[in-house]
N, C-alpha and C positions, 0 to 999 in steps of 0.2 A: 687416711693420710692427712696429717697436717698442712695446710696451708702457708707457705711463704709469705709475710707480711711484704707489701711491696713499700717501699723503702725512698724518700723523696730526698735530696742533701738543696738546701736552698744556701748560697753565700748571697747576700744583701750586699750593695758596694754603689752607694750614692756617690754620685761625684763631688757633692760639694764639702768639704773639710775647711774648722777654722783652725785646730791645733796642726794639722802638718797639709799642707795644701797637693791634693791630688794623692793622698796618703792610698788610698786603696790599692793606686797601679806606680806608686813610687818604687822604684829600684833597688831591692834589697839581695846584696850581693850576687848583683848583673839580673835581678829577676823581676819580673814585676809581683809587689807585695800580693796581692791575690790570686797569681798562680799557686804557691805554693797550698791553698785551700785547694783548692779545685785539684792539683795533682793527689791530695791526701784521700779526698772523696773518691775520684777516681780509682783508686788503691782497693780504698777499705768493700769487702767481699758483702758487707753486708747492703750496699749502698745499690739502687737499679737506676736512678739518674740525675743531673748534677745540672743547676741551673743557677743559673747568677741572675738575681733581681736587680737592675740598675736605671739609673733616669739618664744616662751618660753612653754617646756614643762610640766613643775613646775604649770605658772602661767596657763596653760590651765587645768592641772589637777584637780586643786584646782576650776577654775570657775565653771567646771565640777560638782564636786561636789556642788556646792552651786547653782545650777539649770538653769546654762546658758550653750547654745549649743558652742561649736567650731567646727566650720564644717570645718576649714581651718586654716591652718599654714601662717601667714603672712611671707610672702617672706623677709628675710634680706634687702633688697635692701628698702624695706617700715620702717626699723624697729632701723635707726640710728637718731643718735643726732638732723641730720640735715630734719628727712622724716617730711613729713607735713600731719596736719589732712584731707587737700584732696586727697593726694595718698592713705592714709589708707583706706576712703572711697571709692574710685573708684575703688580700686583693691577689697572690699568685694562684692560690689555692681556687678563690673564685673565678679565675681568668683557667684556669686549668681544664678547668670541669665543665668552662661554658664552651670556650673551641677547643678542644681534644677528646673532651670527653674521660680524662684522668683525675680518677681520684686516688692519689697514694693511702697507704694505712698509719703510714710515718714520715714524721718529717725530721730529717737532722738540721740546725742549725749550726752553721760554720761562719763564723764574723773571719772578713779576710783580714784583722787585723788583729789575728792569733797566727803568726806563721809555723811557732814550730810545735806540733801538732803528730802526737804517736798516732796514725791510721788502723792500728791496732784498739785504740783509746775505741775509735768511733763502734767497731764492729760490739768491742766489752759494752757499751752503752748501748746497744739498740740490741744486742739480746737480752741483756736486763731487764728493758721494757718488755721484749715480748715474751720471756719467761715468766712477768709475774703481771699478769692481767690486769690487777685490782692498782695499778699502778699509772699514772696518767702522764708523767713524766719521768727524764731522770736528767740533772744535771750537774754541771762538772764542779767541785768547787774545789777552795785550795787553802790550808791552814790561814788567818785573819792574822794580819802584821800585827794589828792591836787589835786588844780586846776590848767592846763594847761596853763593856761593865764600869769602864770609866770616863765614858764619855756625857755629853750635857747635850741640854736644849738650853738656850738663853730667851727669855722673855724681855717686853718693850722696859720692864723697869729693872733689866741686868737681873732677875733672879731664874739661876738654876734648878732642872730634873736632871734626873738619869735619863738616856735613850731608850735604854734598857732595865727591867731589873729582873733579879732570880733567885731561889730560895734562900739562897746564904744574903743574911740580914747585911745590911749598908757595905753590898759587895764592893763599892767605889771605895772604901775604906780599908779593903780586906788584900791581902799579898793576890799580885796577878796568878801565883804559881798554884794557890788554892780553886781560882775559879773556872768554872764550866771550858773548856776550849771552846772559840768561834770560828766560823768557816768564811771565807768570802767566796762567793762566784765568779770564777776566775773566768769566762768569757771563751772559756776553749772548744766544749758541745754541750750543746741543749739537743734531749731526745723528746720530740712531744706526739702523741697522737693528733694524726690530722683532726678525728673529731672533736677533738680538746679544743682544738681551736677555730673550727665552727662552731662548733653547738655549745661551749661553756665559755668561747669569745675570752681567750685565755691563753695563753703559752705556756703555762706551768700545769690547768688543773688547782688540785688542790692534795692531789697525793703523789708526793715529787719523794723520787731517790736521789741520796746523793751523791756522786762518782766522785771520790774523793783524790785528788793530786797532789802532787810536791812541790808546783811551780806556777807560778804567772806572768805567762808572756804576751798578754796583753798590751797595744801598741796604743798611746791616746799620743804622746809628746816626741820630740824631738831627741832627747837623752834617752828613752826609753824604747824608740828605734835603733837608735847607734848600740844599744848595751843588746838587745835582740839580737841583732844580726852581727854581731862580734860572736854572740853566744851560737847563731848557725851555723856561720863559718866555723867556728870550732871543732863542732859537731861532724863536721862533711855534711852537713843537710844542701849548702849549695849545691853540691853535688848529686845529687838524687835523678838517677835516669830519669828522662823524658819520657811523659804518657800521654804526649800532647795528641789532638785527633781521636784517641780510643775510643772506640764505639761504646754507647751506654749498655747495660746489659739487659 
């Protein structure tokens, strides 16, 4: 019999924010912004437990309530402008293993400044990983407003490269409609193996899928909240039953 990979959903939600202040538990249509992560994980069938990493007491109270554990106070040192998504990881993962004794096989990553979020999306993503072994990640990404192929580097004496280049000769030259499609990573789920990010000190690997999307509701500004949550309430996503409390599985 096959093994069930056991299955970690980590949302990260530091408290400190310069573009929208307190943005992780700000109000979006009567809700706090990172519930709605934490109800999606709770949702999605492939997930066995749901944890919010935060350096904030506020924002841990509140995850709290809305059905996700805080087993740990992420260390300031994890929790400035500059920390990165794989110290947050490795210090949950290391704080995991040293008092619990838990080591998941997978980790999803859910930024709670993606609120709206298919829970379907998540389960599609973490069997891709565990269907194709030789796979170390998979991540979400979403058609590139523009295309790479004409963008520059500038140097101290103002002379230009390309960011990029690709087969088709002085593609910066050549009609957008001819060249390669780019993807951006739209910020919605990252699947990685926990050992990926021990042992290769990594969040991608080096052989990453990529879950391709239609949309980017990725939250960084102040307009790009207001256009979000216009586009929730639209949806009836405010509305989505309560799974607050749910025991993890």
């Amino acid at each position: 019999m096959v093994m069930q990979p056991h299955v970690l959903a980590l949302i990260p939600a530091r408290g400190g924010s310069k573009s929208i202040p307190r943005k992780n538990i700000k109000l979006m249509a009567g809700v706090p912004m990172i519930a709605y992560s934490i109800m999606q994980a709770q949702v999605a069938h492939t997930v066995n437990r749901v944890i919010v990493s935060t350096d904030d007491e506020e924002i841990a109270q509140i995850a709290q309530e809305w059905g996700a554990e805080v087993p740990f106070m992420r260390p300031a040192a994890y929790a400035g402008d500059h920390a990165t998504d794989l110290e947050v990881f490795r210090h949950a993962l290391a704080w995991l293993a040293e008092h619990e004794q838990y080591v998941p096989d997978i980790c999803v990553h859910l930024r709670p400044t993606y609120p709206i979020r298919d829970e379907g999306d998540i389960d599609r993503a973490v069997d891709l990983l565990v269907c194709n072994p030789d796979l170390d990640a998979v991540r979400s990404i979403a058609p590139a407003p523009e295309t790479p192929f004409k963008m520059w580097f500038i140097d101290d004496d103002q002379r230009i490269s390309p960011v990029v280049e690709c087969d088709t000769p002085e593609a910066y030259n050549q009609p957008r409609q001819i060249l390669p499609p780019a993807y951006l990573q739209n910020a919605c789920i990252d699947v990685v193996r926990a050992s990926v990010i021990r042992e290769k000190n990594s969040m991608t690997g080096s052989h990453i899928l990529g879950f391709v999307m239609d949309h980017n509701f990725d939250i960084d500004t102040e307009a790009q909240f207001l256009q979000v949550e216009q586009e929730l309430i639209r949806r009836g996503l405010h509305r989505a039953p309560a799974v607050q409390n749910r025991k993890n599985k």
